[in-house]
N, C-alpha and C positions, 0 to 999 in steps of 0.2 A: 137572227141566227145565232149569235155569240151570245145572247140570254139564254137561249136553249142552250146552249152547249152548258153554260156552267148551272143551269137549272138539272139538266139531265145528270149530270157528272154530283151534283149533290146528291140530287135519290137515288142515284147507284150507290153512293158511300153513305149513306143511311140505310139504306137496306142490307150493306155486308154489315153491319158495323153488331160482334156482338161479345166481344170480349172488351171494345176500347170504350164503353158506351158512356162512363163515367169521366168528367172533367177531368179529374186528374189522371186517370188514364190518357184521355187527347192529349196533356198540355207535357206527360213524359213522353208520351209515344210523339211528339210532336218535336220537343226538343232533342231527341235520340235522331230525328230522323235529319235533323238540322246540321247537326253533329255529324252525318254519315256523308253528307254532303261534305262538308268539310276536308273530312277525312278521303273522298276518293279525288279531292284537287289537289290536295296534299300527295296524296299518290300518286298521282298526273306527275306531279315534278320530282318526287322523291326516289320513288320507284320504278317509272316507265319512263320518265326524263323527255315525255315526248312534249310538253313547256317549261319555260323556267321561268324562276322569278327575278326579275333582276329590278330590285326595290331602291330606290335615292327618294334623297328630297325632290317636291315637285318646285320646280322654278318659272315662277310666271314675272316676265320682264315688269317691272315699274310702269306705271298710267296705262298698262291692257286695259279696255273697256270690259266690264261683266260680261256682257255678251260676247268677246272673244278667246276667254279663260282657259273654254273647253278644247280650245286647239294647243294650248300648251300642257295638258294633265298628259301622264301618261297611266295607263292601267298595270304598269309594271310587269305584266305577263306579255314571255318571246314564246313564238311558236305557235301550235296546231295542238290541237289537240287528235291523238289518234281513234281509229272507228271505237277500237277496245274501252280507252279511258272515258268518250265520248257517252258511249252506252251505258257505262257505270254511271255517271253522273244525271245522267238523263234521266236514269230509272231512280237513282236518289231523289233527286227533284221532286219526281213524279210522287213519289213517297209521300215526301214531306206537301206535296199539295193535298196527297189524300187528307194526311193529319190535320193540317190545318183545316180543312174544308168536313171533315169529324167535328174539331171541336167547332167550327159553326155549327154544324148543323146542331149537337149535344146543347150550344146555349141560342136556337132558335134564330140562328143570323144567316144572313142568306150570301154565300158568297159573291153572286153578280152581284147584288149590292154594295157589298165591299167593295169589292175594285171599280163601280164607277164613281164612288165616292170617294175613292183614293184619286183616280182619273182627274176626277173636280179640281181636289188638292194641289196636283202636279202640276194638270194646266194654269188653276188659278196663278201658284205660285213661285210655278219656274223654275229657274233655277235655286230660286230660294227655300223650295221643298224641303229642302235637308242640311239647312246650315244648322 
């Protein structure tokens, strides 16, 4: 069912796609829309104040085990986000999935592929995905 979705959701964005159809089209429209994301969490806290950030160093005690790490990170964000700032971002998001899910399609890559191959990666490698 989740192959179809992101099979479906690519030939829908290849069938609108008729201004961004060139790579470098996807990969500005792609980074603008990354940016926009950006910009409405930043307005979450800047403008609507409905989270804030309250950023320190992260402090993990001496000999925690790797696998108990993630109980001491904090994400630095307090609060809820409201329906308003919610909606804004969600539709950013959604943007930038289109974009991204353009330039697949523009250089022949198929999204569900991507992400079970990213999938692979994360499971494979854990938490060490992203050091």
């Amino acid at each position: 069912m989740k192959d179809l979705l992101c099979d479906e959701f690519q030939q829908t964005v290849g069938e609108s796609l008729f201004r961004h159809k060139s790579v470098l089209d996807g990969l500005t429209k792609l980074q603008e829309s990354a940016a926009r994301v950006s910009r409405a969490v930043s307005k979450a806290v800047t403008t609507c104040g409905c989270v804030q950030l309250v950023a320190r160093q992260q402090r993990i005690p001496e000999g925690v085990a790797l696998a108990d790490i993630g109980q001491y990170l904090e994400s630095h964000l307090q609060g809820s986000l409201c329906e308003q700032c919610r909606e804004v971002i969600e539709t950013e998001a959604g943007s930038t999935l289109f974009y991204l899910t353009a330039l697949l399609d523009t250089m022949d890559l198929n999204l569900y592929d991507c992400v079970i191959k990213e999938h692979q990666r994360v499971s494979l490698l854990g938490r060490f995905h992203c050091l």
